[in-house]
C-alpha positions in Angstrom: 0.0 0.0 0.0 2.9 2.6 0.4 4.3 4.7 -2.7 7.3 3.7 -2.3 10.1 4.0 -5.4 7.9 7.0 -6.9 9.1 10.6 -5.8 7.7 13.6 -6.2 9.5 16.1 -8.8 10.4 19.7 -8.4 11.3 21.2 -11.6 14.4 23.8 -11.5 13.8 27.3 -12.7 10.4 26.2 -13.6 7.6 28.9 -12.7 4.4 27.5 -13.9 3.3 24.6 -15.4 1.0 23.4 -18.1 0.2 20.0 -19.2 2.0 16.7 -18.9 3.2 14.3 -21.1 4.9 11.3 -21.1 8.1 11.0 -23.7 10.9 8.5 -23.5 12.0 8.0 -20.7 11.1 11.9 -19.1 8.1 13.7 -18.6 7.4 17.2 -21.0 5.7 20.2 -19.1 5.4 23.4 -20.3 6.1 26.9 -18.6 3.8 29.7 -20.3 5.5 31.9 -18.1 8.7 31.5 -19.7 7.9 29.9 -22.7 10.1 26.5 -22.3 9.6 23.7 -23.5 10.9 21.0 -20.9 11.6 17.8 -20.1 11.9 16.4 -16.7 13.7 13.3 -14.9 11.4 11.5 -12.7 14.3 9.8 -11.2 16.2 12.8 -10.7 14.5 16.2 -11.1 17.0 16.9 -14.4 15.4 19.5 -16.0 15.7 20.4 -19.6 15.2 23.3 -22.0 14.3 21.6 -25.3 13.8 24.7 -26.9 16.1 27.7 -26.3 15.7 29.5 -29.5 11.9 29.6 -29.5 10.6 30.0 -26.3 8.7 33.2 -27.6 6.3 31.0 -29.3 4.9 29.1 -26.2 4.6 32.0 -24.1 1.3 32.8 -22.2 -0.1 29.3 -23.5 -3.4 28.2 -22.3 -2.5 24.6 -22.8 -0.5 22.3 -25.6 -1.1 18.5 -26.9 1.5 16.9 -29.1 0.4 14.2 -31.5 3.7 13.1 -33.5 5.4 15.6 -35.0 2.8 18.4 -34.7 2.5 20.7 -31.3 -0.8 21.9 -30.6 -1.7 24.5 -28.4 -3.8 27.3 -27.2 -3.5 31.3 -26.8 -6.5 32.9 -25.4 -9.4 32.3 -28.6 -6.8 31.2 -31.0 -5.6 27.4 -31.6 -2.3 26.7 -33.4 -0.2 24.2 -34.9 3.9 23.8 -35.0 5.9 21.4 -36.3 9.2 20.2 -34.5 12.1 18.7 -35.8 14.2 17.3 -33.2 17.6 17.8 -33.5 20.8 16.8 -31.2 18.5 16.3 -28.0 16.6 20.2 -29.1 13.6 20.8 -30.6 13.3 22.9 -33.1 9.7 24.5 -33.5 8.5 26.0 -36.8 6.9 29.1 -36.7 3.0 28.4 -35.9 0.1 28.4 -38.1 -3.3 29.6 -36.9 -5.3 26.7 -36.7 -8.8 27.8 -35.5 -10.5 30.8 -33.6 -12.6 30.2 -31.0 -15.6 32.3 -29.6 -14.2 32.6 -26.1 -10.4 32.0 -24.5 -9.5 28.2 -24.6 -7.2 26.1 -22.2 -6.8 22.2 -22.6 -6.2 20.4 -25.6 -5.9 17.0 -26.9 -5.8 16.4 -30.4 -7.1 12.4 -31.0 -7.0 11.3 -34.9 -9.7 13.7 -36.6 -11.0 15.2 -33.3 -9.6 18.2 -31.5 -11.1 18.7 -27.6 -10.8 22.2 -26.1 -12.0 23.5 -22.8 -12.8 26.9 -22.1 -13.9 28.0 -18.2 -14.7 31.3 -19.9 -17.5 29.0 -21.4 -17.8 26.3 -19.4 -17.6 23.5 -21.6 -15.8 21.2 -24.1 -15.6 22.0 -27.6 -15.5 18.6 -29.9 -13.6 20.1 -33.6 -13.6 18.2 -36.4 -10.0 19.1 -37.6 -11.0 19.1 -41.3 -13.3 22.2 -41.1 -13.0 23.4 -37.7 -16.7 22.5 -36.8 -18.0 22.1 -33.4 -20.0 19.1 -33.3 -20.3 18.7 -30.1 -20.6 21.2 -26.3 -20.4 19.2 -23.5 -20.4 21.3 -19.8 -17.2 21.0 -17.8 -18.1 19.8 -14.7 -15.7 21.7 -12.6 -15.6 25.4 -12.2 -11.6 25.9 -12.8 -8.9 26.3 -15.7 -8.6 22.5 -16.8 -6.3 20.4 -19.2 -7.1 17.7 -20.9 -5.2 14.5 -21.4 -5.7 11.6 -22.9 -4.2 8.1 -20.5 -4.6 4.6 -21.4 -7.4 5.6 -24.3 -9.4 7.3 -21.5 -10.1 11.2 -21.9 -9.4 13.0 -18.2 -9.8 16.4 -17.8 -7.7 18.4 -14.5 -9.4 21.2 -12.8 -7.0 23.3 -10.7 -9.4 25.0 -8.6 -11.6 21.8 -8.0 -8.4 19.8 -6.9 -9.8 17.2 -9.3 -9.2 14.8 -11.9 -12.7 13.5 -14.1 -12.3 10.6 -16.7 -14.9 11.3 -18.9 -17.1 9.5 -21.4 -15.4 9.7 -25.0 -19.1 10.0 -27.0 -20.9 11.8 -24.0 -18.5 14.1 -22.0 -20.1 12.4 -18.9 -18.4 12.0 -15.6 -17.4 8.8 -15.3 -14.7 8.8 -12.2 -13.8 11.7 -10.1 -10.5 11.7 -8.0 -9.4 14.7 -5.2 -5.8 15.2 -6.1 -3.8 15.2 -2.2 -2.4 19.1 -3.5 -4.0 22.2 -4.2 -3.9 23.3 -8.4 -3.2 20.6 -10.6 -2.6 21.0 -14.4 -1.5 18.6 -15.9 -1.5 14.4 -16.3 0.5 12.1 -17.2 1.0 8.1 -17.0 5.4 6.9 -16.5 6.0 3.4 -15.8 2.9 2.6 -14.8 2.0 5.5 -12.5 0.4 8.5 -13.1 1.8 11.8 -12.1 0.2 14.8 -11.4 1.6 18.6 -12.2 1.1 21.6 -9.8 1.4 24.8 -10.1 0.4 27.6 -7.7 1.6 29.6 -5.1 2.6 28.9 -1.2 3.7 31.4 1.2 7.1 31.3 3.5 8.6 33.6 5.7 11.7 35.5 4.1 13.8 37.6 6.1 14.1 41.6 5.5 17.4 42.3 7.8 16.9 45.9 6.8 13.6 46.4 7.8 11.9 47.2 11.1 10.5 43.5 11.5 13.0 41.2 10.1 10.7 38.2 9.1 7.6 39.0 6.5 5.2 36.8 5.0 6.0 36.6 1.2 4.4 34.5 -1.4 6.7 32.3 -4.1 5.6 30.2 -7.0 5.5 26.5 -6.0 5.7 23.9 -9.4 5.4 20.1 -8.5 5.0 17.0 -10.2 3.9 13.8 -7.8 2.5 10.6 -8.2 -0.9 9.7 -8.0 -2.5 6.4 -6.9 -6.1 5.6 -6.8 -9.3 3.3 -6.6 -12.6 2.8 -7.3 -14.9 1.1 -5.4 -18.0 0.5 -7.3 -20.2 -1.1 -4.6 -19.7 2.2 -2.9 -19.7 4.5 -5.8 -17.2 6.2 -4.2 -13.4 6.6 -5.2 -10.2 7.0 -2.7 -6.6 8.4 -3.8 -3.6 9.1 -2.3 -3.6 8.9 1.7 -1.3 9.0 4.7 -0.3 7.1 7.8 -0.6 10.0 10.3 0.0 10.6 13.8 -2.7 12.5 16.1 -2.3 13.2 19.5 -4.9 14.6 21.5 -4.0 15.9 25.2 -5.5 17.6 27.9 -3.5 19.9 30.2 -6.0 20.4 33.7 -5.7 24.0 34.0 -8.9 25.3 35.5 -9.5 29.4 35.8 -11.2 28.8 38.9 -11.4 26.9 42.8 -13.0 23.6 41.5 -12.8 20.3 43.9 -14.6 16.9 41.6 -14.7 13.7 43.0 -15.2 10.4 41.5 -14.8 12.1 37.5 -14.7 10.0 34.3 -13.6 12.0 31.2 -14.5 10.4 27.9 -12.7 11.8 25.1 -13.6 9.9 21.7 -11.2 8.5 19.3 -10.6 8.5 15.4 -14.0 7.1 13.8 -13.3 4.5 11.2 -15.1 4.9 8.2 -14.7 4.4 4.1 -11.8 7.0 4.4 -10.2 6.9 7.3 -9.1 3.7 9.9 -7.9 3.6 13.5 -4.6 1.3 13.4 -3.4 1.6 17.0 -4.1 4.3 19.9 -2.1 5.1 23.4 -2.6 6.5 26.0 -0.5 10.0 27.1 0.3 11.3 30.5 -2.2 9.0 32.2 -3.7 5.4 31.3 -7.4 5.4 30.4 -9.8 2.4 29.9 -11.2 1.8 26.3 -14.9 1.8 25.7 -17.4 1.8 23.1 -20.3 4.2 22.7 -22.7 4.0 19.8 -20.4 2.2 18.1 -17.6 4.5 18.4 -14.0 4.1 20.4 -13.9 6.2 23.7 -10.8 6.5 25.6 -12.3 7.0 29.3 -10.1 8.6 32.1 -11.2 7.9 35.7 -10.0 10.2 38.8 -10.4 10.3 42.0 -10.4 13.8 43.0 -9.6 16.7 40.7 -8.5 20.4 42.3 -7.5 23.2 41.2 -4.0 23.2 41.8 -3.4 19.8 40.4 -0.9 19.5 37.9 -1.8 16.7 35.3 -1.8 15.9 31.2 -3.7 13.1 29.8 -5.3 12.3 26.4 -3.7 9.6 23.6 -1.8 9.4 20.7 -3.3 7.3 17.5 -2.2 6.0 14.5 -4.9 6.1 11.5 -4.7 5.9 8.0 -6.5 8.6 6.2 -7.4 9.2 2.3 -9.0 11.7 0.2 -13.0 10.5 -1.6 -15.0 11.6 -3.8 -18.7 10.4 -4.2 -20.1 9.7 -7.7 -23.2 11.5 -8.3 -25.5 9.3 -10.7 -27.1 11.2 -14.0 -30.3 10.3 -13.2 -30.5 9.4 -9.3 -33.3 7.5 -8.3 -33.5 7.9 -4.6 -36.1 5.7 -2.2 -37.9 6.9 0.6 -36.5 8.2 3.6 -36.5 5.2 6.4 -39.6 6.3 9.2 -36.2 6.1 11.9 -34.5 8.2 10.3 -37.0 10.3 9.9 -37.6 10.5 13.7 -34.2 10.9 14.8 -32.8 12.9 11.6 -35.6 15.6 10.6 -36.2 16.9 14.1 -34.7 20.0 15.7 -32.6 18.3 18.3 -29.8 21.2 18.9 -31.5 24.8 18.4 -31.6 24.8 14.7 -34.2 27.3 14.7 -36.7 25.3 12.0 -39.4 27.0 13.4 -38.0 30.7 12.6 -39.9 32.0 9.7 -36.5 33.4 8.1 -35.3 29.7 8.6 -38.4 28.0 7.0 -38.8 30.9 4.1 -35.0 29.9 3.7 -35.8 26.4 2.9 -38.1 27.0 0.5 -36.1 29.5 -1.6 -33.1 27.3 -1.4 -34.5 24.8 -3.8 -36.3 26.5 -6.0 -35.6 24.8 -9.4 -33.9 22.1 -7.6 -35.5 18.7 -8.4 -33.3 15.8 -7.9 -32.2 14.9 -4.8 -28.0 15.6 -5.7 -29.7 19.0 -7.3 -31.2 19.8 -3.7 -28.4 19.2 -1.9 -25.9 20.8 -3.8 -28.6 24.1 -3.9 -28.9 24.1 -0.5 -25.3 24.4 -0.2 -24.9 27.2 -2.9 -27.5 28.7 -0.8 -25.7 28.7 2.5 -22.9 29.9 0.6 -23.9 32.5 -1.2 -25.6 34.1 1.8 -22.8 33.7 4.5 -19.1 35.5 4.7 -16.7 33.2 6.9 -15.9 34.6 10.2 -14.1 32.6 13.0 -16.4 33.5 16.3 -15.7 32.4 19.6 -19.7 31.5 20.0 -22.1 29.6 17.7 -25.2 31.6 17.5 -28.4 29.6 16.2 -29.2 29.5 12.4 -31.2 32.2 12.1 -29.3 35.1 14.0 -26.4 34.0 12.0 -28.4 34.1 8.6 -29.8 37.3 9.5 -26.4 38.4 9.9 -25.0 37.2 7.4 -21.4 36.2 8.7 -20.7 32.9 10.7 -17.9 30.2 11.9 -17.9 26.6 10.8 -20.4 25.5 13.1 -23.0 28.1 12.0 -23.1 27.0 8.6 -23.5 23.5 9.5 -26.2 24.6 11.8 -28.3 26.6 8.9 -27.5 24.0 6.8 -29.1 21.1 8.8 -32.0 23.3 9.4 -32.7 24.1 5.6 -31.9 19.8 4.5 -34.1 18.7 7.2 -37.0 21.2 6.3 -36.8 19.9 2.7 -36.9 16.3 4.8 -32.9 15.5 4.0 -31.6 13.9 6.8 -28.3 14.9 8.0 -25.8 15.2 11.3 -22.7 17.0 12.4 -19.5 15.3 11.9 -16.0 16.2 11.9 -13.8 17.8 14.5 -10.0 19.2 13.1 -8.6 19.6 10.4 -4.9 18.6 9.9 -2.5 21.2 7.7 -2.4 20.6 4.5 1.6 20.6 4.0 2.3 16.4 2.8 5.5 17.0 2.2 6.4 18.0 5.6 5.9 14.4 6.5 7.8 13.5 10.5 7.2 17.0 11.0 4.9 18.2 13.9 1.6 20.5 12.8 -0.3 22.0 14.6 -4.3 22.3 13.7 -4.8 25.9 14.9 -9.0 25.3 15.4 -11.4 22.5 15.6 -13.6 22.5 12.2 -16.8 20.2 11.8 -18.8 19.6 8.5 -21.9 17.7 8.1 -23.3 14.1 6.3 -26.1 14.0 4.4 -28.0 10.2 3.9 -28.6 9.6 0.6 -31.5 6.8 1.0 -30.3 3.3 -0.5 -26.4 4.5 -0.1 -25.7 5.6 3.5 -24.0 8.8 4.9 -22.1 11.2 2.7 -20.0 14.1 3.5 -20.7 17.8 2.3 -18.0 20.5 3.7 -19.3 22.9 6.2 -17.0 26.4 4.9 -18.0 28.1 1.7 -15.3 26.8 -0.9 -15.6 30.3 -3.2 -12.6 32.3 -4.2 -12.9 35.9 -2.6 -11.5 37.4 -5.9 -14.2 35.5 -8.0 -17.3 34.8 -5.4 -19.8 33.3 -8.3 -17.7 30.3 -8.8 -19.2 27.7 -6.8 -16.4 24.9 -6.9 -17.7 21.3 -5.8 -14.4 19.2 -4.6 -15.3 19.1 -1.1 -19.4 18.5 -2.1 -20.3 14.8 -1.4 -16.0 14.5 -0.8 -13.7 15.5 1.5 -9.8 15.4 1.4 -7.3 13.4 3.4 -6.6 16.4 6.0 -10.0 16.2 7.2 -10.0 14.1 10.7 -13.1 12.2 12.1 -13.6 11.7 15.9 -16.5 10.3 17.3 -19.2 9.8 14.7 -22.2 10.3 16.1 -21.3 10.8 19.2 -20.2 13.6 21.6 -16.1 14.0 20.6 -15.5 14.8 25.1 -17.2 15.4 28.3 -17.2 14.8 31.8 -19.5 12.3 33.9 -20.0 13.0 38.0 -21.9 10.0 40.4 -25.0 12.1 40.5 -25.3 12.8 37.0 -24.9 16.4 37.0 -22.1 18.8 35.4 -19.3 20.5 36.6 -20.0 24.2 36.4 -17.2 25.0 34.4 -16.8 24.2 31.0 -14.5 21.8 29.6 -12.7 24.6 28.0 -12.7 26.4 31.6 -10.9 23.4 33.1 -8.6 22.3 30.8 -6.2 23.2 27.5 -6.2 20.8 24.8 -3.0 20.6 22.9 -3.4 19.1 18.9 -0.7 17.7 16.8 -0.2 15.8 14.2 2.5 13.8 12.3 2.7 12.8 8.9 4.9 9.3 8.6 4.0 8.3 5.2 2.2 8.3 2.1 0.1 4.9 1.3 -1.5 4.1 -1.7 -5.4 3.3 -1.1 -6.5 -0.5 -0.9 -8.1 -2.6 -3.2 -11.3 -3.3 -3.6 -11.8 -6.5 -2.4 -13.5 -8.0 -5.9 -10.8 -7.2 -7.8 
């Protein structure tokens, strides 16, 4: 299940990427920014210029497909054509011809015997040429929101959204998703198969601290290009309809430091804190205790590590919590063209489309809500995902230090995590969707930083829908737009989630305190104690097989 003899590449001098392609034994990218032509070592991050006297020519591409001799690529609403001769290890690229002119700025390419297919986000769809007159026979919708290449792998179309942080094979005739797979970094754009594996290009930005000795405070926050090329691995599981790629063995501890602000004296405590759910994504391998031993229990179906005391004062000085190994992988849920859904089960119904935790349902802003939301919306994927781009649209993030009920935070207009989950429950389970809160930290999202410690700076919780005659499925919590372009609606984290998201407890409450009579401490847990997060990445792992095949 590990990666292991695959590594990931990082180009020198390289700025951006577009496209990948396998040739020989390297991989060819292109850098619009610079206009080169490259090829790239797998094995040792050589990097190559194949074509120093013509870089002008592939300058500000959109995105390039090679088929023999002939070098196709895109610049805004044109499409040209250039033919190399290689020559001593360079290429030599003739001056381009104008191919075609689109009606809107084009990206990917793939040029396949007759057949040229173009994407355009400008559009929002694939344009299928016939090369002979330049005729669009066919418009299919892209189905992400992002700039996407295209590229062709083992007679399979795929298509690379960067902002969806997904790859979609896609029906040759049809255009129709066929398989959707979260890529484990942010912005790919481009794909490629090398000795059996498939790599994946990146190209974005990340920030770093640089240091300014001149200046009045020596370290600033800067932002630098970051270019990347790293393998992929993947599975379907079709009983699940559901499709997991690359994961990691990771390290979470979870510790409580007793620290209470005021004179407290407990006697006879137990404090259950819950441990890492196991589900299609994610699977406890081992847990330990930390600072103090604690007896394992199960609640609901769920691990809890229990920790018994005594006596607890206030000027006690004690850590105790545990340390687990799980294995964790990014999915993403296959939404059916035409869904046909059963009823809702009657228990579900009672324990699933009730307000049980101050949603508000009977606030008229809150029901008048629900009904807007899915205007239009008629299948149950189209509801859910409306609901969503309702929430979204209506709500600015903002971290708050309370949870306010749905509609105070609608009416607002601003909220934290939690308050989106909570409008969202209310407006699914007013349109008779049941759904539950889920979640609790998310790990940062650095994988190559793996044996170092990170720290998750907040706890963050999302929400399942069930999709009757399929089970539970995960919809993110935080709006996913782009502040610089708020009416793009991505999708990668709708019915998916990706491998830095961390389960505890499902179903259940994640920690609280028991006392003989039943009753609870006055303080809160967050009066009495300070939790301390970290994780550790040990290794990436390739996701099992399915276990039919």
């Amino acid at each position: 299940m590990t990666t292991a003899g695959f590594r990931t590449l990082r180009p020198h001098a390289l700025r951006s990427l577009r496209g990948l392609l396998p040739w020989h034994d390297r991989l060819l990218t292109v850098d619009p920014r610079s206009g080169y032509l490259a090829s790239l070592d797998p094995l040792s991050d050589d990097t190559r210029i194949l074509n120093p006297e013509t870089t002008h020519y592939l300058q500000d591409v959109g995105g390039w497909s090679l088929e023999g001799d002939a070098l196709w690529f895109t610049d805004r609403e044109q499409v040209y054509v250039s033919y190399v001769h290689r020559e001593a290890g360079l290429w030599q690229l003739a001056e381009p011809v104008l191919a075609l002119t689109l009606d809107d700025q084009a990206e990917g390419i793939v040029k396949r015997g007759e057949w040229l297919y173009i994407s355009s986000q400008g559009r929002g769809c694939i344009w299928v040429i016939r090369v002979t007159d330049g005729k669009v026979v066919q418009t299919w919708r892209t189905p992400g929101v992002g700039i996407s290449q295209l590229a062709v792998l083992e007679e399979k179309l795929w298509l690379c959204d960067n902002i969806e942080q997904t790859l979609y094979q896609l029906n040759w005739q049809t255009g129709q998703v066929e398989l959707a797979v979260l890529t484990p970094y942010e912005s790919p754009v481009g794909l490629a198969q090398w000795r059996g594996r498939y790599y994946v290009a990146y190209a974005g930005e990340e920030p770093y601290i640089r240091d300014e000795p001149n200046a009045s405070q020596s370290l600033q926050l800067g932002f630098r290009d970051r270019v990347l090329v790293h393998p992929l691995s993947f599975q379907y599981y079709p009983e699940g309809q559901y499709t997991l790629s690359n994961g990691y063995v990771l390290e979470l501890s979870y510790v409580e430091e007793w620290c209470p602000l005021e004179e407290v004296d407990l006697a006879q405590v137990e404090w259950r804190i819950a441990l890492p759910a196991t589900t299609h994504r994610q699977r406890l391998r081992r847990v330990e205790p930390v600072g103090l031993p604690f007896t394992l229990e199960e609640e609901a179906g769920q691990p809890v590590a229990v920790f018994r005391f005594d006596r607890l004062t206030q000027r006690q000085g004690l850590i105790f919590g545990w340390r687990a190994e799980l294995e964790v992988f990014s999915i993403k849920y296959q939404i059916p063209e035409h869904p046909e859904v059963p009823p809702l089960e009657p228990e579900l119904q009672q324990q699933y489309l009730v307000d049980d935790d101050e949603l508000s349902m009977d606030e008229p802003i809150i029901r008048a809500a629900a009904r807007e939301a899915v205007v239009g919306a008629e299948t149950f994927p189209e509801q859910l995902l409306a609901i969503r781009n309702y929430v979204y649209d209506r709500l600015r993030y903002h971290m708050r230090s309370t949870i306010d009920p749905p509609h105070i935070a609608l009416q607002r207009g601003t909220g934290s995590c939690g308050e989106y989950v909570g409008i969202m429950l209310a407006l699914l389970r007013l349109n008779g969707i049941a759904c539950r809160t889920v979640g609790r930290y998310k790990c940062p999202k650095n994988p190559e930083l793996l044996g170092v410690p990170l720290f998750p700076q907040f706890n963050h919780v999302w929400l399942e829908v069930y999709w009757p005659g399929r089970g539970w499925l995960p919809i993110e919590s935080n709006t996913d737009h782009l502040p610089e372009r708020p009416w793009l609606q991505p999708q990668r984290f709708f019915l998916g989630l990706a491998w830095y998201h961390l389960e505890l407890g499902r179903g259940i409450r994640f920690e609280r305190l028991r006392l003989p009579d039943g009753s609870r401490p006055e303080l809160g847990l967050g009066d009495l104690a300070i939790n301390h997060i970290r994780c550790i990445l040990h290794e990436e792992i390739a996701p099992p097989t399915p276990p039919d095949t």
